[in-house]
N, C-alpha and C positions, 0 to 999 in steps of 0.2 A: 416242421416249419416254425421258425422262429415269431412268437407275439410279439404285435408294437405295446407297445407302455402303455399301461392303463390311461393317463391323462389325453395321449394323443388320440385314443379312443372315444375316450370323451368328450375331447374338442371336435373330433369329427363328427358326435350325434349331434351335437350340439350345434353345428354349421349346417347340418342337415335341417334340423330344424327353425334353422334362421327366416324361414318364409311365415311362420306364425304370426311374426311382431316385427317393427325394430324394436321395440325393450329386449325382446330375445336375441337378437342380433347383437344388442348390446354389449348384453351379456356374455354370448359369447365371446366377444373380442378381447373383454374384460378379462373372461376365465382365460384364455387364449395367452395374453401379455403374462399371467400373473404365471403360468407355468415356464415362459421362456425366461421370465427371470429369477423362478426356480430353478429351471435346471442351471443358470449359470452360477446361484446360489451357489450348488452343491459340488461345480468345479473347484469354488476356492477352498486352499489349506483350513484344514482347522484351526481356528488359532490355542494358542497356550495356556493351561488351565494350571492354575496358582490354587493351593491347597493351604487349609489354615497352618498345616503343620509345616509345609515349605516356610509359610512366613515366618514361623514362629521361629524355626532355625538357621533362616537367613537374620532376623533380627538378634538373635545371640551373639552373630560376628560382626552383625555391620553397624549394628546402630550407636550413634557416637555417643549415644547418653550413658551405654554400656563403657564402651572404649575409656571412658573419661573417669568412670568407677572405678576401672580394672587400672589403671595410671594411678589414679589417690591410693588404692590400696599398695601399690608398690611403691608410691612415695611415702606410703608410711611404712613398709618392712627397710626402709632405708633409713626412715629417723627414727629407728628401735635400732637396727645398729651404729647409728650414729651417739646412740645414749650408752652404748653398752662397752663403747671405744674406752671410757676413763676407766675403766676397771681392768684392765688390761694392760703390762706389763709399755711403759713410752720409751722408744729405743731413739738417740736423738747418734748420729757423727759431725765429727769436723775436725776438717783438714784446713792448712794452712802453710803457705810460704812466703818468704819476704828475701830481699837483698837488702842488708843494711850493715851502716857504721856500731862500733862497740865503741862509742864515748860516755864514758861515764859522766851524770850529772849528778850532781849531791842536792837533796831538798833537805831545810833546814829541818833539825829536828828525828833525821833519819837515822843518823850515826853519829855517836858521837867526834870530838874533833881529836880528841887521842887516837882513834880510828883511823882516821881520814887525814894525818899529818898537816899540812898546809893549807890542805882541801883544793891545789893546784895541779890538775891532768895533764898531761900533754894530749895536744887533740890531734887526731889521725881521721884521712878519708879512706880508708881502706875499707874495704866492705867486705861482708861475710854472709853464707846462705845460711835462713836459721826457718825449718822447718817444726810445726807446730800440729797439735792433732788432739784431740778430745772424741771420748765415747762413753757415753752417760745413758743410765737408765734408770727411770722412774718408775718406783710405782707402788700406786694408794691402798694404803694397808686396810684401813677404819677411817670411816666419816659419818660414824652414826646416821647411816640407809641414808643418806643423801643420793648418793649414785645410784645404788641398786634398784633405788624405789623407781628414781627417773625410770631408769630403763625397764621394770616391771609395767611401770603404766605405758609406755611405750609399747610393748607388748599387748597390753590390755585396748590401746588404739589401734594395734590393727585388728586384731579380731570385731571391735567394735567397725572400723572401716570394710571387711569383709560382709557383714552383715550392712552397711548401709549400701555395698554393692546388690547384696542381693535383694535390695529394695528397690530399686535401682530395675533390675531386671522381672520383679513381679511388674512393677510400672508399666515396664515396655512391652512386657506379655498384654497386660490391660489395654494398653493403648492400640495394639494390634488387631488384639480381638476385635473391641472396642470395633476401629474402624474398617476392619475384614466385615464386619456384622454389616455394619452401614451399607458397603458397598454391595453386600448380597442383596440386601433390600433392596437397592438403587434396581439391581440387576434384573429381579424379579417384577420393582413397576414398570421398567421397560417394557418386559414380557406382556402385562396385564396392559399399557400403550397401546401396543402391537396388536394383543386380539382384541381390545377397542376398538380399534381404527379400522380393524377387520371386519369388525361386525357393523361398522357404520358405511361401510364401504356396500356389504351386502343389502344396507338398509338403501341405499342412495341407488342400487342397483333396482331394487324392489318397486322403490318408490319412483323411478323414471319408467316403467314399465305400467305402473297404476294410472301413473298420471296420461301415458299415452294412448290409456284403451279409454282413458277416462272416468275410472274406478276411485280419484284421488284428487284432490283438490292441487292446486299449484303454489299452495304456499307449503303444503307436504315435502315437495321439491326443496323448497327454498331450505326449509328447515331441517330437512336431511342433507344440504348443501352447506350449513354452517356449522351443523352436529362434525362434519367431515372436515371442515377446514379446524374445528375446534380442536379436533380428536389428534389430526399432523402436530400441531403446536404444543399439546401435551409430548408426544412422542417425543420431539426435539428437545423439550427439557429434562423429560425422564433421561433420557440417554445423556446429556449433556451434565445431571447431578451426576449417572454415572460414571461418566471418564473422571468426575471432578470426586467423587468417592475413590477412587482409584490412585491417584494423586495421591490424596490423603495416604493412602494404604503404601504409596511407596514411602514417602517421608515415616510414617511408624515403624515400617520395616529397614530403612534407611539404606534400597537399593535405589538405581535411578533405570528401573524399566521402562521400554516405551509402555504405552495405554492402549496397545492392541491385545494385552490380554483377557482371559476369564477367569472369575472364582469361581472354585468348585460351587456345584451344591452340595449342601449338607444336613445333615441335622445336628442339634446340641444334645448329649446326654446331659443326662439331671445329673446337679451336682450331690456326690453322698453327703445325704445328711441335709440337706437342703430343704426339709419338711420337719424337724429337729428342732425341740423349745432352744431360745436363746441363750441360753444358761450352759446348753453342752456347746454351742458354736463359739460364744463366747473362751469358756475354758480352752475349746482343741484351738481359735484364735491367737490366746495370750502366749500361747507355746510356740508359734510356729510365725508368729508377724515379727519379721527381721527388724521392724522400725522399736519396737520395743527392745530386743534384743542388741541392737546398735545404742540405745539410748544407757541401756545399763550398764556394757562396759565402758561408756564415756564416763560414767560415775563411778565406776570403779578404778578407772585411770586420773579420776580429779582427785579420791579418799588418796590414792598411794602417791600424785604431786604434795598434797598435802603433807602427808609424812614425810616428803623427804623435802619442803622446807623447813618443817618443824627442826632437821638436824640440824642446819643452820647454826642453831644453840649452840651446838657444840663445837669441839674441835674436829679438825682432822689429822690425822696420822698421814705420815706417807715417808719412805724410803728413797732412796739414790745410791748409787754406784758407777762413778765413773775411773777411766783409764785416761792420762795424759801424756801420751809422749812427747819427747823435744828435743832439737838440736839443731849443730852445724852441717851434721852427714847422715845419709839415712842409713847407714853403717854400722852408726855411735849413737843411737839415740838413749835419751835417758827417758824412763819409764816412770810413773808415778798412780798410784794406786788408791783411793779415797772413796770411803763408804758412810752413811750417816740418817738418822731419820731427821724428820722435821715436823716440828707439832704447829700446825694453826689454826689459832682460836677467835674470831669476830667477835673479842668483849662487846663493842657497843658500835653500831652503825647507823643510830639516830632513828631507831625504831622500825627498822626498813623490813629486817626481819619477822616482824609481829604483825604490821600491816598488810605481807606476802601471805601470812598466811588467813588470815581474814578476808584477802579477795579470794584465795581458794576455796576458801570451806562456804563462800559466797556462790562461788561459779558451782559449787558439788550440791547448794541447796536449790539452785534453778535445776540444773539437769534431774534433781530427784523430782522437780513440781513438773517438768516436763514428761518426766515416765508416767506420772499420773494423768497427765493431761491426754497421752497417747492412749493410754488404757480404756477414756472414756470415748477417744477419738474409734475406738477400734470396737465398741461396741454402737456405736451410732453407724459405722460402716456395714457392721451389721445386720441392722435392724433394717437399714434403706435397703439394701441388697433383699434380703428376704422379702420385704414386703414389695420389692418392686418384681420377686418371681411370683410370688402367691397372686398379684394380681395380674401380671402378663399371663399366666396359666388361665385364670378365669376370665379374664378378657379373649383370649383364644376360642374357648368355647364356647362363648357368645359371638365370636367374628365366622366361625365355621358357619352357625346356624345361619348370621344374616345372608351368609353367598349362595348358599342353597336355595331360601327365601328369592333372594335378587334373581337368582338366574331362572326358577320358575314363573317370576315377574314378568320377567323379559321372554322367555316365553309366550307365556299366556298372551302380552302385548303384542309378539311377532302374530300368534295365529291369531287373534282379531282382527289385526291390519290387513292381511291379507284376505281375511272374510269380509274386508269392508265394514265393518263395525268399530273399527277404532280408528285413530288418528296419529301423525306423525307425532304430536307431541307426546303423547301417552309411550309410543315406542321411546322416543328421547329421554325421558325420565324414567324407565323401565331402564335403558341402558346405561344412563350416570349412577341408578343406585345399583349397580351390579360392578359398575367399574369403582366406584366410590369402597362398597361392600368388600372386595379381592385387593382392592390397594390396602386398607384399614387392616385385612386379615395379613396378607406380607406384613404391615409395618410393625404389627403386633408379634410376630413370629420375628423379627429385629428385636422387638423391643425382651422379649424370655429370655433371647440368645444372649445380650449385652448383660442383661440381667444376672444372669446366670455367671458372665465373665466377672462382672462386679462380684458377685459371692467368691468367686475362685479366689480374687485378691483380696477380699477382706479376709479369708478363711489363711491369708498367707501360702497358696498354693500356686504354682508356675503353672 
């Protein structure tokens, strides 16, 4: 024979026993409601449970701070071969036709007049088809690294833009965590709401059953009646930071989920090295923080701009070769064949030259104060990072003890009250420092987690 469910069991001693009190009556109906809308609880789906590491891979394709990185670098592998075009052989055609008269016109000075007998034509409208064609090729022999160098620093910018993407992308891993962290926390003061309100609910139960044998004064009531209406209005904002943590979490991750989801619980491992004097976090830092690494090869693409205004000075070489056909008939054409270098030299351009290169070696002395300036930037990221785990760790183990404390509190206060020895307020403030106690300890277990994120990025790790 089939058992009925432990609760309907319980509801039925507990209606049995309804003759004792109305408080017990109460209670019963209380227990009663709160099971039927357990089990209807338990009819709905689960909802969808989002994982640090889902975001973290959702935000590598979606998030547009990425997208916009991943465009820059490929607009700069475009103006590295845009640079690399002059060094390479210019192939230019042209074709050409016309309908026209063959009148001869003599300009003075052309021919002489023994040449040109009277210097009188006879003029004719007769016209004739006279097809025309050119194919020429250039291309720069020497310019003293003017070109080459562009184009090396070119080069040198995108590896530099590769690395300001992957800066780009620790960001958005921080930002994620960052706000994944947040919204666990949200999640968990919910929970800590919830059995709040739970245990003020059991207290308001307690205390309408004292008060009706008379065990309990009637502002007991009252005060376990505002503890309950307090405790709702907590709930509705714990839950309301949550959806609104959640939010945050889509835009870092940059999908547009509904907010009927959950984040996993989890825990954070310690980061390696994370107990580690400054000096080695530092070092395995300066290696591995892309923002420094992007700042260098901007310097090394302003030393090689440099150098190739400097050729300026000089000339350049450069060769041609073209082919000219021509004629009346594409039959009969006449051919023409001409080869030749060509030297240019910018003697004097009113100084324009030496001022170019004074703003370069200008813009290659900031980005070198700017490498230094990141260096110091990356040890102060440091330092907050560690110190804000070393003290989230020890604030933890002082937030464990007080909930132990609290809930013995609360305790010791429940069985008083019901021995008649204590009072509704004593239970009230026994239950604010245990809710108070469990929120601090969540927010603190947030604050390690974030903590801990902030290390991963200052340490330059995804």
């Amino acid at each position: 024979m089939r058992k009925p469910p432990l609760s309907l069991l319980s509801t039925g001693n507990c209606l049995k026993g309804a003759m004792f009190g109305r408080w017990k009556l109460a209670t019963c109906a209380a227990a009663f409601l709160l099971f039927l809308t357990g089990e209807k609880t338990l009819a709905q789906p689960a909802p969808r449970v989002v994982t640090l590491e889902e975001a973290l891979s959702a935000a590598a394709k979606l998030q547009p701070q990425l997208r916009q990185a991943r465009s820059a670098t490929a607009a700069a592998r475009a103006v590295a071969d845009e640079a690399m075009a002059p060094l390479l052989p210019q192939a230019s055609m042209n074709l050409g036709y016309e309908r026209t008269t063959a009148n001869y016109t003599s300009r003075p000075g052309t021919l002489p007049a023994s040449a040109t007998g009277s210097g009188n034509f006879p003029m004719s409208w007769k016209t004739f088809n006279f097809f025309s064609g050119s194919a020429t090729v250039n291309q720069l022999i020497w310019d003293f690294n003017q070109t080459s160098s562009r184009w090396r620093a070119a080069q040198a910018r995108i590896d530099g833009q590769r690395e300001s993407e992957r800066a780009v992308a620790l960001q958005v891993a921080l930002a994620v965590r960052s706000t994944y962290f947040t919204a666990h926390v949200d999640k968990e003061l919910v929970e800590v709401a919830r059995q709040t309100l739970h245990n003020l609910e059991k207290h308001l139960m307690q205390t309408e059953g004292m008060v009706a044998v008379g065990t309990a004064p009637e502002i007991d009531l009252a005060q376990a009646r505002t503890n309950l209406a307090t405790g709702r209005a907590q709930l509705v904002s714990a839950e309301n930071a949550y959806l609104t943590a959640k939010a945050l979490l889509n835009q870092a991750v940059g999908w547009t989920l509904n907010l009927d989801y959950e984040v996993a619980d989890r825990t954070v491992d310690p980061v390696e090295g994370e107990d580690s004097p400054i000096e080695v976090l530092e070092a395995a830092a300066l290696k591995s923080r892309p923002e420094l690494a992007s700042l260098q090869r901007q310097l090394d693409a302003q030393l090689l701009t440099v150098r190739a205004i400097k050729g300026g000075y000089a000339p350049t070489l450069s060769g041609n070769l073209s082919v000219t056909p021509g004629g009346t008939a594409l039959d009969s054409l006449s051919w023409n064949v001409a080869g030749g270098l060509s030297l240019t030299w910018p003697l004097f351009q009113g100084g324009m030259t030496r001022a170019q290169v004074r703003e370069a070696e200008a813009v290659a002395e900031q980005l070198s104060a700017q490498i230094d300036q990141e260096r110091m930037q990356v040890r102060v990221d440091l330092e907050q990072a560690r110190l804000a785990v070393r003290a989230a760790k020890a604030l933890l183990s002082a937030q464990l003890d007080a909930v132990v404390n609290a809930r013995d509190q609360l305790r010791l206060a429940e069985g008083r009250y019901a021995e008649g020895v204590g009072n509704g307020i004593e239970i009230g403030d026994a239950q604010v420092a245990l809710t108070s106690a469990e929120a601090q300890q969540v927010q603190t277990d947030g604050q390690l987690a974030t903590a801990r994120a902030q290390l991963l990025y200052a340490l330059g790790h995804w």
